[in-house]
N, C-alpha and C positions, 0 to 999 in steps of 0.2 A: 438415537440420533439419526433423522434420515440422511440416508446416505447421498443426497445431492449435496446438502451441508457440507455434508463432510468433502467431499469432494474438493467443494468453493474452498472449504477452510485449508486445505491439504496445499492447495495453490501461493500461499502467502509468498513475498521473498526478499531478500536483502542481498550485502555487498561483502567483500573480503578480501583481502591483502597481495602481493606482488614479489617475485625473485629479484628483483632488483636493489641497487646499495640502500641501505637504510638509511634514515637519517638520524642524526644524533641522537641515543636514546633519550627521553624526556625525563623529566625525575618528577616527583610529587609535586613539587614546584609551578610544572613547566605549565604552557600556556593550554585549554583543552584543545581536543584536536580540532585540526582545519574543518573536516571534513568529517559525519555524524557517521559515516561507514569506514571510514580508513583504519579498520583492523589492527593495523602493525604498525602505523603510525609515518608511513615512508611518503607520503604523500599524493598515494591516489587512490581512488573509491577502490572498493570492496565490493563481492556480492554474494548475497545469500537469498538461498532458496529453498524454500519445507516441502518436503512431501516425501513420498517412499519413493524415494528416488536410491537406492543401493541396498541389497541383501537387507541389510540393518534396518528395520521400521517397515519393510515390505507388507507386516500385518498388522499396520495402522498405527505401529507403537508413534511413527515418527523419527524423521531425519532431516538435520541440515546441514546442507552442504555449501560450502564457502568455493569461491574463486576469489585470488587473492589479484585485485586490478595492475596493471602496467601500462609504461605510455600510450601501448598500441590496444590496448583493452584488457575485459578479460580472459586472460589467456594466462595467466601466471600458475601460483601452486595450487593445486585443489585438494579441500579437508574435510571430512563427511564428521559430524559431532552428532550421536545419541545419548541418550539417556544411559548408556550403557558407557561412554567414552569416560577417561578417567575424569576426576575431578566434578563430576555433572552429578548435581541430585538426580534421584530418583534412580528408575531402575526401566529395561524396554520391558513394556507390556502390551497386550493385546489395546488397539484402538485408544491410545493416550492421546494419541494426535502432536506428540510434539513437532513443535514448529510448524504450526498450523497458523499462526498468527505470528511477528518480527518485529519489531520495533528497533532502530540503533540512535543512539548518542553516546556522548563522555560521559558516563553516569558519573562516572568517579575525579573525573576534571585531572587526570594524570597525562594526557597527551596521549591517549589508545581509547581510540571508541569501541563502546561495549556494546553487545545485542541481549536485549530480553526475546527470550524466547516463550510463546505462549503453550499450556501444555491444558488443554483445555478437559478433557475425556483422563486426566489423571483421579482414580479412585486414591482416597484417604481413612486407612483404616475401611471400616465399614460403609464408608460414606462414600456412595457411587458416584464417580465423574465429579466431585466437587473442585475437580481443576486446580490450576494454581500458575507458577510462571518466577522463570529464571532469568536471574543476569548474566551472560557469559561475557569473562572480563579480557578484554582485548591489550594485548603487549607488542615487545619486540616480536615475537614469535607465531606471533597472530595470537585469535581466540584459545582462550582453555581456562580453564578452571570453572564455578558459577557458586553464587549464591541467591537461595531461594527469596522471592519477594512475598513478606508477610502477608498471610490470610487473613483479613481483616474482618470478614462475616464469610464465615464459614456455611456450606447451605449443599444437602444431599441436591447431586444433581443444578448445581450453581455452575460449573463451566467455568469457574475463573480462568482468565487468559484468552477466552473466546475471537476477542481484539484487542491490539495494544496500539496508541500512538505516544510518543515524546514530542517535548513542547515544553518550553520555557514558560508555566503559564501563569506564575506569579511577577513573572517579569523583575527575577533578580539577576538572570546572567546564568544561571544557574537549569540544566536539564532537570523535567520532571517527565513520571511515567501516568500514564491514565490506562487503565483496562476495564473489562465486559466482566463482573463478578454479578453473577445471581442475575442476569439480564437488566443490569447498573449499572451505571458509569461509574467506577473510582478513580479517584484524581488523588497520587502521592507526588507530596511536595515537601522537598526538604533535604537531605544528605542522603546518597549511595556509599556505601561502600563492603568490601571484600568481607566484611563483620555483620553487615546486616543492614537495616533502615534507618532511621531517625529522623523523625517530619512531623507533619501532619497527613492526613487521611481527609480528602472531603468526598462523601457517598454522595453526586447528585441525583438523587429519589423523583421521580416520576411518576403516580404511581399509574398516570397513562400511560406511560413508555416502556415498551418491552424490548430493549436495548438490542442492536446487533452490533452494530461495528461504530467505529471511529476515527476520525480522521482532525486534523491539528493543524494550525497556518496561526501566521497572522492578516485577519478581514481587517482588522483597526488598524491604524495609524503608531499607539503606543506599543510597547516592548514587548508586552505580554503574548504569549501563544495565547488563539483561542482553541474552541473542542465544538465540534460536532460531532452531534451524536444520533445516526440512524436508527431507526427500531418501529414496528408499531404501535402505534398511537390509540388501538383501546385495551392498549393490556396481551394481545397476542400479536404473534408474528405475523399477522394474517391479515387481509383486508387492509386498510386504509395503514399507507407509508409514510413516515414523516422523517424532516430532517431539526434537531434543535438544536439552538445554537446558545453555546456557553462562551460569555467572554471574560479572558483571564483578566490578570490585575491580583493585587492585593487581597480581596477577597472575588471568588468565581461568580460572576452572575448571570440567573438563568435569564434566558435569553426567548425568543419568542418558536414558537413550532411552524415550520414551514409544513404543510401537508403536501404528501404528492398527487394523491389521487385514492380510488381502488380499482379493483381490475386484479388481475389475476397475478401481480406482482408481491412477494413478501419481502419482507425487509430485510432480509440477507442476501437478496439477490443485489441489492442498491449500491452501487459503485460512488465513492465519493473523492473528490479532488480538491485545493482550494489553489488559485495563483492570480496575481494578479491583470489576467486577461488584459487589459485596456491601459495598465500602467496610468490610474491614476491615485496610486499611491496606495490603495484600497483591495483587501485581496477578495477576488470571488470565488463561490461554492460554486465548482460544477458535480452536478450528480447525474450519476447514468441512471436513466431510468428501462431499463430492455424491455417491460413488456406496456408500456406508456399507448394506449390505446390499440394496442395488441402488436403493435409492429416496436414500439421503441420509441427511444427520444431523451436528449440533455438536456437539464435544466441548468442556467445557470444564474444563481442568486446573488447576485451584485453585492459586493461590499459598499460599507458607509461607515460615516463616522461613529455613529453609536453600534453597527452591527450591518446584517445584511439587511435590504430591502425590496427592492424590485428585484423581479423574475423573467428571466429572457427563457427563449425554447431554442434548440437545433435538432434537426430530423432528419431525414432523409425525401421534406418534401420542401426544405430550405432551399433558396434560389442557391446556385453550385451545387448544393451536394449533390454528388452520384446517386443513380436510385431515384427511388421510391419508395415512400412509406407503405410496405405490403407483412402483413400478421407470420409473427413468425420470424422476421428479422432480427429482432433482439438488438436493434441499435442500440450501444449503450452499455453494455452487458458488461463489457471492459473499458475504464479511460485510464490514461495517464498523460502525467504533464511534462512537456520541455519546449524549449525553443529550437526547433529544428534548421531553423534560418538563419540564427545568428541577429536577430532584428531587434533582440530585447523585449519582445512581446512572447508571453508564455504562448505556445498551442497545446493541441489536444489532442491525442492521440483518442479511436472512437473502433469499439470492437463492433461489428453488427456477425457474429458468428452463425446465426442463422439465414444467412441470406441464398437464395436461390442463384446459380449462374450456370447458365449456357445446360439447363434442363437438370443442372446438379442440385437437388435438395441439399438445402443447409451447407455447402460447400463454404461458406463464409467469409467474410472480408474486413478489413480495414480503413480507415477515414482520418485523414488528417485535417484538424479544420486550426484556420490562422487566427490565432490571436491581436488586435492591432487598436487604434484609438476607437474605434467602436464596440470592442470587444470581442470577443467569438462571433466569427459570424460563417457564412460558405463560402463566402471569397477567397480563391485560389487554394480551394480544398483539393484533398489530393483523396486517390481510392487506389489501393491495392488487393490483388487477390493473386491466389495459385494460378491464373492464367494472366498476371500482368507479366507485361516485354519485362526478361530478365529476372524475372523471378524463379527460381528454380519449383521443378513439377508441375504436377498435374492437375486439371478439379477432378475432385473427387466429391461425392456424395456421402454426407455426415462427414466432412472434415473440420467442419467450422475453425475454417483459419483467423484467427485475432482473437480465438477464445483465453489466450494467456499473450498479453502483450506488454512492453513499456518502454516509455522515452526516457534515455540516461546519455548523455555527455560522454561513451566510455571510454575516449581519447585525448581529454581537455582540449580540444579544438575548438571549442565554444558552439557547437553545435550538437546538438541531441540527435541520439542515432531511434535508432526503430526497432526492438527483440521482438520478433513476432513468431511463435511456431518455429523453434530452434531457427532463426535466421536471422542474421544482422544486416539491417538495409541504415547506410550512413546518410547522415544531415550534411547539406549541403545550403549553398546560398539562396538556392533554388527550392529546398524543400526536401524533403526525404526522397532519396535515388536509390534504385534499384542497381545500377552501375558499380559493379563488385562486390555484390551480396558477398558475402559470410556464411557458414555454418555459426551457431551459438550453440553452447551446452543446455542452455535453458530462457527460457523468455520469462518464465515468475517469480524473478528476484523483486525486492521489496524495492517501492520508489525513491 
């Protein structure tokens, strides 16, 4: 497994539960939860984050750690879960990679969102790395317990768990999970629970698509989640990038390949996001693309009624953005989505980690660009780095700041804060301020 992968994959992250009163335990009955991270069910996000982040998985077996969210963020209990914590299949091993990948919803529809966790570099029996991937079932008391999600094509060296997204994608009301098994997309639909699966399985086969990650919205109009699904496009990870789009419904269909290019980008470097930019009802693909004619660049693939269509660009040689388009930037590397303004129009949070500042190689930086009825565009983009007013530090050289970032809401305020390189810069009417930064525990909890 090269170890840049592994890297990327180590980074995944999500949300987790709060010291504060609880609210009435839910029973079987009750309604799913609010909220696809609320852990413990009290009613605020959650957050989780993978990588060897504590003694425990330091030798790649894998760890996640929870921050259990509160009014004021996250700052509540924190709970480290390995493979080794009670109730968790499996056992820590050398480079399993748990929690390399995260997914949360109600799997079980009980009022406590659960997280599948992906354990990708899990050997079976004699069968190396053939992966696999757990549900960890969420209570009053947070996460604990799990049961395994069935290997449906079992395959030496298959990765299952590689990526995971949830997504309603039959559009019954109902969460399903989709994961990266044998570099394919599987899409399970059907019943979760504490016992085991019962559904259907649908493998969508590609046999151009050498699958990496995945990402889940709704682009249409109707109920259904849809699935994109990045990977390259002749069979390896390598050379020419594509993004294809599956739209849910009753039965999944395959949808058309958007190609990105070639160039010295692979398909696991490809960042992908879906929201509805432009608020016309319609959600759009943005994908990072980092090494997009050597410097970077976002694509984003407009929603429409049968699917996406047109393709808009933003760079660093977009009228606002900060910068310049210069090789080595990596615009793109990292996005995530929120509204920082409060305006009802999604933005975008835009890593360019490799950016040169003030003679600092790769010292790295941030981009905020607005979402609005024209879409993403560079209008009243914003740019942060280690030497922006009130940013705490220094540039330094190979710091690459915005190399793990995301926009998350983490006060209900209705404004999306900024986790960039342990630091929390809040959403304001104005746009993301640097005016009482934060320290954060972590910037690569899951979106």
């Amino acid at each position: 497994m090269p170890s840049s992968r592994t890297a990327l994959a180590a980074a995944s992250a999500l949300v987790a539960a709060l010291c504060t009163p609880l609210l009435a335990a839910p029973t079987a009955s009750a309604a799913p939860a609010k909220y696809a991270d609320d852990f413990n069910g009290d009613g605020y996000r959650d957050y989780a984050y993978g990588g060897s982040v504590t003694d425990a998985g330091s030798d790649g077996s894998g760890t996640v750690g929870i921050i259990y969210g509160t009014a004021t963020g996250p700052n509540g209990r924190k709970q480290n879960i390995t493979q080794n914590s009670a109730g968790i299949p499996g056992a820590n091993e050398w480079d399993d990679g748990f929690g390399n990948a995260m997914a949360a919803a109600d799997f079980n529809r009980d009022g406590y969102a659960d997280l599948a966790v992906g354990v990708y570099g899990e050997d079976v029996g004699t069968s190396r790395e053939q992966g696999g991937a757990t549900i960890i079932w969420g209570s009053a008391s947070g996460l604990s317990g799990g049961t395994v999600v069935p290997n449906k094509s079992p395959a030496r060296y298959g990765q299952m768990g590689l990526d995971l997204a949830a997504g309603d994608f039959n559009g019954d009301g109902k969460p399903d999970l989709a994961l990266i098994n044998d570099h394919t997309a599987h899409v399970y639909v059907g019943s979760f629970a504490k016992s085991g699966f019962s559904g259907k399985l649908t493998k969508l086969t590609d046999d151009k698509m050498f699958a990496e990650h995945l990402t889940a919205g709704q682009v249409t109009k109707d109920k259904a989640s849809d699935l994109v699904v990045i990977g390259g496009v002749d069979s390896t990870e390598h050379t020419v990038t594509g993004a294809w789009f599956i739209r849910g419904g009753s039965t999944l269909t395959r949808g058309q390949t958007y190609k990105m290019g070639t160039g010295e980008d692979t398909s696991w470097e490809v960042d992908a996001q879906i929201a509805d930019f432009d608020k016309d009802g319609y959600g759009d693909i943005a994908l990072g693309h980092p090494n997009a004619n050597g410097a970077g660049g976002v694509l984003v693939w407009r929603g429409g009624s049968s699917g996406p269509g047109s393709v808009t660009r933003v760079n660093q040689n977009t009228a606002g953005v900060s910068g310049s388009m210069e090789r080595g930037d990596r615009f793109g590397a990292r996005i995530s989505v929120g509204d920082v303004n409060h305006d009802g129009y999604p933005d975008l949070a835009v890593a360019a980690p490799g950016e040169d500042l003030a003679d600092h190689a790769d010292a790295g930086a941030v981009h905020i660009l607005r979402g609005s009825a024209s879409g993403l565009t560079g209008s009243k983009s914003q740019f942060f780095h280690r030497g922006s007013s009130g940013v705490p530090g220094d540039l330094e050289e190979n710091a690459t700041f915005g190399d793990y970032l995301r926009l998350r809401d983490s006060d209900r305020d209705g404004y999306a804060d900024l986790f960039t390189d342990y630091l929390r810069l809040r959403g304001t009417s104005g746009g993301i301020t640097a005016s009482g930064v934060q320290e954060a525990v972590s910037s690569q909890f899951m979106q």
